[in-house]
PAVOVO-999328 format. One record per residue (C-alpha): residue number from 1; z, x, y. Coordinates in steps of 0.25 Angstrom, whole numbers, plus 5000, padded with zeros to 4 digits. Layout:
REC   num     pz     px     py
REC   NUM      Z      X      Y
...
# end
This chain:
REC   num     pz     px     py
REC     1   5445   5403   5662
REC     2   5435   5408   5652
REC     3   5438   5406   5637
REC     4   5440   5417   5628
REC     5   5432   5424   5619
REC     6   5434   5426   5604
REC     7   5432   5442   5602
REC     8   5420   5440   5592
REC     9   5421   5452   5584
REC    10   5436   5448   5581
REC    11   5432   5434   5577
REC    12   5423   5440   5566
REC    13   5433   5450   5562
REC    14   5448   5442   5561
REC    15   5450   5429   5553
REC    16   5461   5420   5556
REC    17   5468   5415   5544
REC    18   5472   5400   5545
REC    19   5488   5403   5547
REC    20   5483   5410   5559
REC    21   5483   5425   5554
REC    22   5472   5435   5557
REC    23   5464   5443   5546
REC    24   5454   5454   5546
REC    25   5445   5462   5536
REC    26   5449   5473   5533
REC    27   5442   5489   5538
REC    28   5434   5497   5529
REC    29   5424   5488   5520
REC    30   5412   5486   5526
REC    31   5405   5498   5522
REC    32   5406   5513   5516
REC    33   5412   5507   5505
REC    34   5405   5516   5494
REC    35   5414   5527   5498
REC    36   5427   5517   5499
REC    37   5436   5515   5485
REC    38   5435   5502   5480
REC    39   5449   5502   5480
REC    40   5448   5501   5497
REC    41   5438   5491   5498
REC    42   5447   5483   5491
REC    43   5459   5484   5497
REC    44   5449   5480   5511
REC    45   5447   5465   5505
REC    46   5451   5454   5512
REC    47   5456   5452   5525
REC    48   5468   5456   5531
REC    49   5477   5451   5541
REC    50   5477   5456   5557
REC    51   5487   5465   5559
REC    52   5498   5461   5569
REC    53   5497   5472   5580
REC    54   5483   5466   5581
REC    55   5484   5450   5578
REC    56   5489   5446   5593
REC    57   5474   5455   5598
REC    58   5466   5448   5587
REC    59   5469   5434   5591
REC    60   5467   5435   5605
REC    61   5454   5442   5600
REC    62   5450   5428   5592
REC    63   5457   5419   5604
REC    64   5467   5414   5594
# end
């Protein structure tokens, strides 16, 4: 049996915390910020965690 694959574009997108957890960037501030309030970029800093309807999809994503 064939082993299996990391999905790459998760790999580069979902960090996995040393306790296990999953974060994620958040949406939004890559570009056409001009016209976004500062006050929205923001709150877009950091990381957040996976939400939990899609952790059990992510990790089988990242062969974890």
């Amino acid at each position: 049996m064939p082993k299996n694959k990391t999905h790459s574009g998760t790999k580069k997108r979902i960090k996995v915390t040393g306790s296990g957890k999953l974060r994620r960037e958040q949406a939004g501030r890559r570009h056409l910020l001009e016209k976004k309030a500062s006050k929205m970029t923001r709150r877009l800093e950091g990381t957040e965690a996976v939400s939990d309807n899609d952790n059990k999809r992510m990790r089988r994503l990242l062969g974890r």
